[in-house]
MARMIDREN-717360 format. One record per residue: residue in one letter; y negated, x negated, z negated of N, C-alpha, C in turn. Coordinates in pm, whole numbers, plus 50000, padded with zeros to 5 digits. Atoms other than C-alpha are relative to their C-alpha. Last residue first. Example, Ala and Ser with C-alpha at 12.3 -4.5 7.8 and 13.67 -1.06 7.14 Angstrom:
s501195008250006501064863349286498915007749927a501194991150000504504877049220498804991050000
end
This chain:
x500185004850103732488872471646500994995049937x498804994050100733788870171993499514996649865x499205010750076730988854572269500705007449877x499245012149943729998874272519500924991149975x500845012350058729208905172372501034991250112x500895007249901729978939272515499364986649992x499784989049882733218956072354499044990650135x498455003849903733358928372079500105012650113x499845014849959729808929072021500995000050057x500515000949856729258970472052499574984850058x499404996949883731918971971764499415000350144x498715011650036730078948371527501015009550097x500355010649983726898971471604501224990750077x500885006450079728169004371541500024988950074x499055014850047729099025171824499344995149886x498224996750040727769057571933500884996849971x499135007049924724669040972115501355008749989x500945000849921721419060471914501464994250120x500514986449983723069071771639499604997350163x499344993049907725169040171629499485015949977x498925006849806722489019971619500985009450053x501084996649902719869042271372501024993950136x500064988150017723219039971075499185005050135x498564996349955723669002671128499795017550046x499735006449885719818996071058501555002650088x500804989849892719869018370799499754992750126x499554986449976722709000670646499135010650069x498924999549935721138965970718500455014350001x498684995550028717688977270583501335001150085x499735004550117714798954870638501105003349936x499304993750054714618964671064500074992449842x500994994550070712398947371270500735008049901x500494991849901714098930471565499305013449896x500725007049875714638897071416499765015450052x501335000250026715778917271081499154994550091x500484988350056719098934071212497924997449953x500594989649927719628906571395499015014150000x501675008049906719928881771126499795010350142x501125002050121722318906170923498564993450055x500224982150016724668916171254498534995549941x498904986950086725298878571285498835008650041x500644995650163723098854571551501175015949975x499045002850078725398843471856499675000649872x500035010550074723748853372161500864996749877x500115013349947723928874472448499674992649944x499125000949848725428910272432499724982150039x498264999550081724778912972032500374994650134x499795015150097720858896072113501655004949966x499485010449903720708928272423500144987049915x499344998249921721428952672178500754986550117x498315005250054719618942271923501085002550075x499525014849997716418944872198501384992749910x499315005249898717528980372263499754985050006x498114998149962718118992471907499814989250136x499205013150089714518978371846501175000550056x500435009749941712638998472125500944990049938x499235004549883714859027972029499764985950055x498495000750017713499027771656500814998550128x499615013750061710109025971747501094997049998x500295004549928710389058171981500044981049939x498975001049853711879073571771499994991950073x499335004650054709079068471479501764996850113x499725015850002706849072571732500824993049940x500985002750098707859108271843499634985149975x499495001650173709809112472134498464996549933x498844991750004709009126872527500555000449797x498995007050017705539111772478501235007649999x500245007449892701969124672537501584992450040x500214993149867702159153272313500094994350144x498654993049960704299132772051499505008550127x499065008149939701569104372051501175011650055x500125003649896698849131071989500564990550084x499854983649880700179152571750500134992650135x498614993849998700829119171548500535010350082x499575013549949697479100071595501805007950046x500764993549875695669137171522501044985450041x499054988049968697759130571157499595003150146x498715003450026696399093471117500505011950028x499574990050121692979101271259501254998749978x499804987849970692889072771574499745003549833x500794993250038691199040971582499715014650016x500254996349884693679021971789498835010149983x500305008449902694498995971547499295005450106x501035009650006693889015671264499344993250098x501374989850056695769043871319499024994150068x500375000149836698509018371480498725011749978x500545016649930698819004971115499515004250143x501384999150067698609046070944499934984850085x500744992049966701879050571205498274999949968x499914990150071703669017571088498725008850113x501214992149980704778985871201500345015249946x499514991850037706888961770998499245011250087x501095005150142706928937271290500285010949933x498955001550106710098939571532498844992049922x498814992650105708188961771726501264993349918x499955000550185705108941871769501015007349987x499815011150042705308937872145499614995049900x499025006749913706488970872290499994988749939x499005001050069704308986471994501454992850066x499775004050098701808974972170500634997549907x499765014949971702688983572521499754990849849x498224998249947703539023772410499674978550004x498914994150164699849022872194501494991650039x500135010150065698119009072562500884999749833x499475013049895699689030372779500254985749889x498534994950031698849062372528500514983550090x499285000650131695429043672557501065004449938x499905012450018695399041572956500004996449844x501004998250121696709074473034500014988549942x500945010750052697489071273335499414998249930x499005013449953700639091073431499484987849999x501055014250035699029119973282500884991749981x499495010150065700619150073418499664991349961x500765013450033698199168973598500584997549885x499834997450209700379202473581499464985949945x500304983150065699549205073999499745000549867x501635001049974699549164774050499165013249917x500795005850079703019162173886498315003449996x499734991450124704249192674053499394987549891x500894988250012703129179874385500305002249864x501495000150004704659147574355499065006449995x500305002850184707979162374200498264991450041x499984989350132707869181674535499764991149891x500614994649995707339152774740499445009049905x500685011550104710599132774588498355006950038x500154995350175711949165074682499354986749935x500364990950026711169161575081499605004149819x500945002349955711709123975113499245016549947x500125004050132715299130974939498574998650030x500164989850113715629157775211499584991549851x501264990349955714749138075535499705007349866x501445002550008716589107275357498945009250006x500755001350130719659130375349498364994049938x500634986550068719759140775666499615000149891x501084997449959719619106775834499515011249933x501255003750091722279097875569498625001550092x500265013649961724799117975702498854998449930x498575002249948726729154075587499574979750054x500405007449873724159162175367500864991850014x499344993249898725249193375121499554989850143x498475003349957725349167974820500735010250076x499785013849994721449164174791501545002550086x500915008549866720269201974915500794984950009x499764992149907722629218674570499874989450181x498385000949983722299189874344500605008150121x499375015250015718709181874338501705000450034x499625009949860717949215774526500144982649985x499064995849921718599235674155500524990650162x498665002350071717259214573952501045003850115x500165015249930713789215174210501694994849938x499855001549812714029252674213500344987450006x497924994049981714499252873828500354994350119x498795010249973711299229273768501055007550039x500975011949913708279258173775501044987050040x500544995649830710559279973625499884994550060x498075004749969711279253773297500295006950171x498664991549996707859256973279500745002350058x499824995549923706389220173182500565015450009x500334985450057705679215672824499875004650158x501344999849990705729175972863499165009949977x499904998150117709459178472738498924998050017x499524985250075710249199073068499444991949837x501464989049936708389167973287500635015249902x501025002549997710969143973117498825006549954x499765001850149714009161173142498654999649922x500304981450058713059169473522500025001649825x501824996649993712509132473553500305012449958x501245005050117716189125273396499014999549972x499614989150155717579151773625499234991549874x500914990749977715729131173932500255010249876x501865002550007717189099573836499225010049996x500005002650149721099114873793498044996949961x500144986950065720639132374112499834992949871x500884994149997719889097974299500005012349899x501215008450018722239077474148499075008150002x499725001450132725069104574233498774993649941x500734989450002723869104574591500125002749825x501415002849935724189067074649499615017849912x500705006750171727689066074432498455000450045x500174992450103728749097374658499304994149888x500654988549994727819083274990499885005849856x499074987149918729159050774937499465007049959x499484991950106726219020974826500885015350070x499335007050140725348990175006500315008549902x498694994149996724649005375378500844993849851x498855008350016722368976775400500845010449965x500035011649873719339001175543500824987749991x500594992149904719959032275322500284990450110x498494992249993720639012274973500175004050181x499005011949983717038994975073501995000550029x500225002549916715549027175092501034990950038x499214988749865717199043974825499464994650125x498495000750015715989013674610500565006550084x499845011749968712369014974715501614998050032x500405000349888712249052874629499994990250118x498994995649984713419046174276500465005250195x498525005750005711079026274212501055003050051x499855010249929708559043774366501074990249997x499724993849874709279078374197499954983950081x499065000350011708839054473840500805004750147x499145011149983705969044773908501025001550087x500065009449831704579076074027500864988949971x499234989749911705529090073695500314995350109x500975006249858703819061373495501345007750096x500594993849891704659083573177499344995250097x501375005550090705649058472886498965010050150x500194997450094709159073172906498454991349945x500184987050039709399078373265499695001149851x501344993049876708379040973329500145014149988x500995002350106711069029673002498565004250140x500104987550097713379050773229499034993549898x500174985549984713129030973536499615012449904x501434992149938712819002373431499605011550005x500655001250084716349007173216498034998050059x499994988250044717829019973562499094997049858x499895008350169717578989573748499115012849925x501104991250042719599002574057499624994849831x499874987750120722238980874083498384998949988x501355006950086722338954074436499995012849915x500824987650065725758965474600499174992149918x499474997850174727198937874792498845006149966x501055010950063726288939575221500635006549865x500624991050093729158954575394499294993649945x501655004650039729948930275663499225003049933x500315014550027733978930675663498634998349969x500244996150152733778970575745500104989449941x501574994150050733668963376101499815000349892x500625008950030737128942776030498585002250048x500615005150142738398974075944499684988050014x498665012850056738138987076303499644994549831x500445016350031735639016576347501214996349974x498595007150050736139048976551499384987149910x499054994350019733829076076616501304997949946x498895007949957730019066776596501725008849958x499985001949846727629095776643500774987950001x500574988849892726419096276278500364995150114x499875001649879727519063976095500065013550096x501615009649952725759058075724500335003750219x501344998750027728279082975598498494999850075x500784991049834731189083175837498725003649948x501355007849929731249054675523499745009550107x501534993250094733869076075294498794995350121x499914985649996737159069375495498805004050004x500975001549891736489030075438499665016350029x501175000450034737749036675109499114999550095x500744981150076740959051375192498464995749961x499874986949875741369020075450499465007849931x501744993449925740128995875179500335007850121x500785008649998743608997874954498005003650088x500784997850146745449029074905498934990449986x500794983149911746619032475314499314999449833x500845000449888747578990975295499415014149985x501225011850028749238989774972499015000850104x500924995350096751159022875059499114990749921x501054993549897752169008375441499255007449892x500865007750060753668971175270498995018050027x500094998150160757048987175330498514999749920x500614986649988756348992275703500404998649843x498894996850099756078951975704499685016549968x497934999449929754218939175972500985000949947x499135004050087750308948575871501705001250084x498655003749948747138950076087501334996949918x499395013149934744428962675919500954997450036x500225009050124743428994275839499854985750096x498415002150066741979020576116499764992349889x500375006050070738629047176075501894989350013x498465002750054738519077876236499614983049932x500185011649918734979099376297501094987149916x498615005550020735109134076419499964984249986x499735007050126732129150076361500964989849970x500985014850018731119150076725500084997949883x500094993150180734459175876813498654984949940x499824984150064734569175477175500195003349906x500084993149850733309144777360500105015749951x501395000450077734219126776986499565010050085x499814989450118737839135977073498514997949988x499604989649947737529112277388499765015149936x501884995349922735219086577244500415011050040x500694993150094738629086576982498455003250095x499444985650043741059081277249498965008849915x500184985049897739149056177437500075010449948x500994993449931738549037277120499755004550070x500134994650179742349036576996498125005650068x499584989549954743069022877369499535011749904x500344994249893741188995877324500015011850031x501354996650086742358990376970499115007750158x499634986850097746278994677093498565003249977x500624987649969744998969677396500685012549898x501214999250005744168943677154500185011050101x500884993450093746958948276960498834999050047x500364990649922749908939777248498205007849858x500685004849860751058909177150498855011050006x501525008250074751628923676761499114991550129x499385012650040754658949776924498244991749997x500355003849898753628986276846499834979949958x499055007749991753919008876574500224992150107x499725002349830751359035576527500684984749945x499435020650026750819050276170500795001750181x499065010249871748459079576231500324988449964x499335016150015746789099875929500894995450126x498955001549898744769132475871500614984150037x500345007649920743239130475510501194999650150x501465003949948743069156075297499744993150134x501184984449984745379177475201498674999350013x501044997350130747249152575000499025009350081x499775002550123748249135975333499235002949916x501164996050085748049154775700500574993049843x499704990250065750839141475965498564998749872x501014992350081750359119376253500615007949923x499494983750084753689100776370498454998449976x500844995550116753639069376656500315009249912x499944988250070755979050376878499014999349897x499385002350109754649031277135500355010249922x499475007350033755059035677503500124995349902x498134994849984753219069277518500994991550053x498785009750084750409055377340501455004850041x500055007150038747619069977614500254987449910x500725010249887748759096777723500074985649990x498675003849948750649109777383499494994250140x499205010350019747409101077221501304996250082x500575014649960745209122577387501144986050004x500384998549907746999153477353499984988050061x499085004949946748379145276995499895003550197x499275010750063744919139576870501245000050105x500645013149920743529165677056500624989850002x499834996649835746029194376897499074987350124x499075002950023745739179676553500384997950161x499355014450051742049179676549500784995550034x500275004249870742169218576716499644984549998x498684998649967743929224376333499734992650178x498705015450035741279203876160501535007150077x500795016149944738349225276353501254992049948x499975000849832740249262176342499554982950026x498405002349922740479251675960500254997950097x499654995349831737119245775861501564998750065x499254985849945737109245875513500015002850120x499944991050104735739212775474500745008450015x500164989349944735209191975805500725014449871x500604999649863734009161275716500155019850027x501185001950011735019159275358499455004750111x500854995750076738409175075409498644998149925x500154986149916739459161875719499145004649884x500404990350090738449128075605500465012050029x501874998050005739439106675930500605007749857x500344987550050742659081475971498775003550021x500824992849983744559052076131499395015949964x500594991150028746789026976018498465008950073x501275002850022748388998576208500075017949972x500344984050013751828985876233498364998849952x501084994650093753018958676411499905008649960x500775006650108756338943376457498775002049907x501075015049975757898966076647499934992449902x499335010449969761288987276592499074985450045x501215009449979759799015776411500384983950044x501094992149917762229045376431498974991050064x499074995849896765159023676231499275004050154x499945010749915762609009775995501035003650109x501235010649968761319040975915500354986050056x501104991149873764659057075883498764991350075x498945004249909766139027175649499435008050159x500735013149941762869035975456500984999050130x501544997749908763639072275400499754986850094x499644993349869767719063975323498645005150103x499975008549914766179045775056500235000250114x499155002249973764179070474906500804986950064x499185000949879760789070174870501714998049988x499074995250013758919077674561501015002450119x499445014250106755699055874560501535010049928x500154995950155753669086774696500574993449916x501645002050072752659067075024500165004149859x500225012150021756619061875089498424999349913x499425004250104757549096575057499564989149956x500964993950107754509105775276501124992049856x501665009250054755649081775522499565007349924x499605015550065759479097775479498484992550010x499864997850169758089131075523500454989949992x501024997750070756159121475870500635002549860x500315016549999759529101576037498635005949893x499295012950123761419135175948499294993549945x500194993150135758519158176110500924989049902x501215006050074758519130176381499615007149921x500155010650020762169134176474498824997649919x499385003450136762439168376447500214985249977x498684997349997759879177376708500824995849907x499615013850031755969179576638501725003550011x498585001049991754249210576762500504983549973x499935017649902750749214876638501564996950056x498595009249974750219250776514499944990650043x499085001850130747129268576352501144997250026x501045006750102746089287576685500614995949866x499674990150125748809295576921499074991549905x500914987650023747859286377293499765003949845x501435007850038749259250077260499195014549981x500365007450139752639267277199498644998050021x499914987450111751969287677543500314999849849x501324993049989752009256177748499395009849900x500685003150044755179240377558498235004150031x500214997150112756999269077635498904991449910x500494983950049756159265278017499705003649867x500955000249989756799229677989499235010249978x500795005250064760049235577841498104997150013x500074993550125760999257878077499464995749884x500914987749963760159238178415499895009549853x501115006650031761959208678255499225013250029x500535002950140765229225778133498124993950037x499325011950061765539246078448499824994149898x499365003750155764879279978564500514987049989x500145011150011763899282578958499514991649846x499295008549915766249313478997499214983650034x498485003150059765219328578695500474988450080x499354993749841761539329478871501164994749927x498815013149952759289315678520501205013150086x499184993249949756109338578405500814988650075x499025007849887753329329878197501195009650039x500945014449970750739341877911500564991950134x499165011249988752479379077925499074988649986x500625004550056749909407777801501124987649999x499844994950161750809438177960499904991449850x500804987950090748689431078224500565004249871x501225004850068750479397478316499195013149882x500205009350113753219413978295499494995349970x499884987250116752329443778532500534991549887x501364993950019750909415678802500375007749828x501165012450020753709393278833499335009249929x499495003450112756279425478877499294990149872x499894989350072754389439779156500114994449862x501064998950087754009405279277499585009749898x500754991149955757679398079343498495006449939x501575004149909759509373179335499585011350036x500794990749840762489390879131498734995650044x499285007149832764989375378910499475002550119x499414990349880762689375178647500794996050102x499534999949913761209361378270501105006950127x498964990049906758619366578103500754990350094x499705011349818756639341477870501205011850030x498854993349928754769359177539500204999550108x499985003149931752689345377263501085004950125x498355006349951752689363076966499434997050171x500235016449991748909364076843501144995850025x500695004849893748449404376932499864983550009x500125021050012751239410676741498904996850099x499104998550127750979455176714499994986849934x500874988150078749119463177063500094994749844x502095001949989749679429077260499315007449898x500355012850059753409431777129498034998349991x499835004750153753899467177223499364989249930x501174988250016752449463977597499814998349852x501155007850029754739432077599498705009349970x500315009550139757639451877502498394994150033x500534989150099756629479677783500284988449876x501504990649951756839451878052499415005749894x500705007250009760019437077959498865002949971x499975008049949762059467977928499274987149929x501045000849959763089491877696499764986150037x500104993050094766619513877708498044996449957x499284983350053767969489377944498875002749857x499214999850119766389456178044500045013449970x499054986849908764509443278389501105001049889x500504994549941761719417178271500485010650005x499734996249865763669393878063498695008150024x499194989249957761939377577764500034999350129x499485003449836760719348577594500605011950025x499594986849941758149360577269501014994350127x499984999649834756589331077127501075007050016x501195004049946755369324776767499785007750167x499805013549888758229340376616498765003050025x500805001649970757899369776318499614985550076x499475016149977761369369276223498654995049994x499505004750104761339409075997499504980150061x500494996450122759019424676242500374994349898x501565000850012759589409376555499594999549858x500055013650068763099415476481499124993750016x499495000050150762809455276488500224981349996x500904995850082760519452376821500404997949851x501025011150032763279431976986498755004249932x499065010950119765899456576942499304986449989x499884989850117763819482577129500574992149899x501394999950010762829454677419499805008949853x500764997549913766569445177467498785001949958x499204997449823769599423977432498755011950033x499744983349968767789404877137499925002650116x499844998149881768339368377007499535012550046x498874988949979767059350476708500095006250133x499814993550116764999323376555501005011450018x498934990849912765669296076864500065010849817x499294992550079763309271176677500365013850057x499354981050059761099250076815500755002049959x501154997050106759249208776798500145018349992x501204995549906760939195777094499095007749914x500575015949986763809176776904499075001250101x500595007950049764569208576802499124992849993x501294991550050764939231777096499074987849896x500004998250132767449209377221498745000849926x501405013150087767099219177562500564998849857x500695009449862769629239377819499134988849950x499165002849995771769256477516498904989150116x499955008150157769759280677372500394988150037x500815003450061768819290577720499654995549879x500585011249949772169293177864498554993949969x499355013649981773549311077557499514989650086x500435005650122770739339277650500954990849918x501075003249984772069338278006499084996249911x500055012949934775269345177932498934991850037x499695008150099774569372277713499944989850085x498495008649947772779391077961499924987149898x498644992149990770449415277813501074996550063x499505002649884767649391777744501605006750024x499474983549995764889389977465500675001150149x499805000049898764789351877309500475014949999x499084994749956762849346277032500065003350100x499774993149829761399313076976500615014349961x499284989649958759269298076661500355010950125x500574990149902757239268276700500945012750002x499654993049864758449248776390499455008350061x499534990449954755659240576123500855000050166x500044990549912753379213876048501295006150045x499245004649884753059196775728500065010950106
end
């Protein structure tokens, strides 16, 4: 949350420092009157212990002036802010405060609450890492956090509805922490736009921004339900505005809701999810959530292709497959950044798996381990990413070509498709000898050299996965399964399933079957 602006006031007439505590309510302007001092020597020692944002002083003060404090300050605080003030028009005076490192200067004699405030509020905006919010909308911001964390008070709500006298309310947020990571100076000069812009431009409804969970910056705006088409209007000036000078910046509201109770169903629902999409949208700044109405439904990557194509070595295939998909993903916007990039790393770790049990060296793959995860999930949009998944799907084409992989080996092809459609016969190593007119032990070197598993493995998975899919979609027992897919021994049949799954059988029906034994 953001922070009072801290004041001290340096001024050797009491009366005068009373009239300046006293002319504004500091508060409900977003400062804090931290302490007083009668002169420039007694303002150095509370410098030190109060450490205020903003410095107000006289000019003309016993023992040490105006002038020489600000010398001090510049030398010692060089991020205190510091407004003089004089009874004396005079440039002399102008000049040697500026130089000593004043930001402003206010003529005693045309002192009033508005001229002062403005002043202070000038010289707030100077201070890096502050936003000024007054005690109203620090309240109104911890009671919407109370509310989002499902621990609100009642005396919070009563607030909220007290503050919020429209009908509508509408959400609006960005990522800070995806978008702009550790960048502080960028989410603090955020804050500072934001309420720039906004107070312009919504300064007939009431609003609050405040940061939630440390992530996401947030605006609930309040405003009567006539009036919502120019709130959105206005919503996209503000944000083309901020875009103008920060181009990451890109916000996102909910939907329209008229109950401020309803505002942690609404900010947990598809608002926080929309958050994620500044994905696919480079150079846009705002969207409405009924943009996000047209999402095309996620089509699933068909991962078992995929891996029976790495495991019978059609390499290329398999890169195409997978290549197709990220396309498609890409151009319907049908998968969020992380489940898109996730997908991808997981595919490319299972090739590297692969190409390492081919007798690849592990060297020769690191680089590519390394910029699957590293390169993938440092791209901030998906133009960048394509450039880079385009790049490493390259690489594993070179590195296939280089360590001539054999991705066509048409009797390892032919073995893998045979046993595809005899494996729930008894088959055997000396039977595929025969068939394929190998040396029974040269048959053995030479399946495992060509193959991530051996054949006996390799048999044994083919089965698991058609009993797999007869537990998920039909209604034959364990016992008739066990032998439709080649197996003579129930207990070794049980024993190879859950080696291979981690379940037995009769638990991977009722978990994934259709029908309830």
């Amino acid at each position: 949350m953001d922070s009072w602006c801290k004041v001290l006031i340096v001024e050797d007439e009491y009366i005068t420092r009373q009239g300046i505590q006293n002319m504004i309510d500091w508060n409900e302007e977003g400062f804090e009157i931290v302490g007083e001092a009668y002169n420039g020597k007694n303002a150095i020692d509370m410098v030190e212990k109060l450490r205020p944002h903003i410095v107000l002083t006289d000019i003309v003060m016993p023992v040490m002036d105006g002038i020489e404090l600000g010398k001090v300050l510049r030398t010692k605080f060089p991020k205190i802010q510091v407004v003089v003030l004089s009874s004396y028009d005079n440039f002399g005076y102008v000049r040697d405060s500026f130089q000593s490192g004043a930001v402003d200067y206010i003529l005693k004699p045309t002192l009033n609450p508005e001229n002062l405030l403005k002043t202070m509020k000038q010289a707030a905006s100077r201070i890096p890492g502050l936003t000024l919010q007054g005690r109203q909308n620090l309240s109104l911001a911890r009671s919407i956090e109370q509310l989002l964390s499902g621990f609100s008070k009642q005396e919070a709500k009563e607030q909220l509805e007290s503050a919020f006298q429209n009908s509508g309310f509408l959400l609006v947020g960005m990522d800070i922490s995806r978008i702009f990571k550790q960048d502080t100076a960028a989410i603090e000069n955020q804050k500072k736009l934001l309420t720039q812009i906004l107070d312009k431009l919504l300064a007939e409804y009431t609003y609050v921004h405040l940061i939630v969970n440390e992530s996401v910056l947030l605006i609930v705006i309040n405003f009567p339900l006539s009036e919502k088409e120019y709130i959105y209007r206005a919503l996209h000036q503000a944000m083309d505005q901020i875009g103008e000078q920060e181009p990451r910046a890109f916000y996102v509201s909910s939907r329209i809701f008229s109950d401020i109770s309803l505002l942690k169903e609404v900010y947990n629902g598809s608002f926080l999810s929309n958050l994620d999409w500044y994905f696919y949208y480079k150079g846009k700044h705002f969207m409405t959530a009924e943009e996000f109405q047209n999402q095309k439904e996620n089509i699933k990557f068909n991962i078992m292709d995929y891996t029976k194509l790495l495991e019978t070595l059609q390499i290329e295939k398999a890169l195409e497959l997978l290549e197709s998909y990220v396309n498609s993903v890409l151009k319907e916007r049908s998968l969020s950044e992380m489940e898109l990039k996730t997908l991808v790393q997981n595919a490319w770790y299972q090739l590297i798996s692969v190409l390492e049990d081919q007798g690849l060296n592990a060297e020769n793959l690191s680089y590519l381990k390394r910029d699957c995860l590293v390169k993938i999930y440092s791209c901030t949009y998906s133009e960048d990413f394509i450039q880079i998944f385009s790049v490493l799907q390259s690489d594993f084409r070179a590195i296939i070509s280089k360590y001539k992989v054999n991705t066509h080996n048409a009797t390892m092809q032919g073995i893998l498709k045979y046993i595809d459609n005899h494996y729930n016969e008894q088959l055997s190593l000396s039977h595929l000898a025969k068939q394929f007119n190998f040396n029974y032990s040269y048959l053995s070197v030479y399946f495992h050299s060509y193959h991530s598993e051996g054949f006996s493995e390799y048999l044994n998975r083919q089965r698991i996965n058609h009993a797999m899919e007869l537990l998920r979609e039909g209604t034959l027992s364990v016992s008739d399964i066990c032998g439709a897919v080649g197996f003579t021994d129930q207990s070794y049949f049980t024993r190879v399933f859950k080696k291979l799954t981690g379940i037995t059988p009769r638990v991977y029906r009722r978990k994934f079957g259709k029908i309830e034994e």
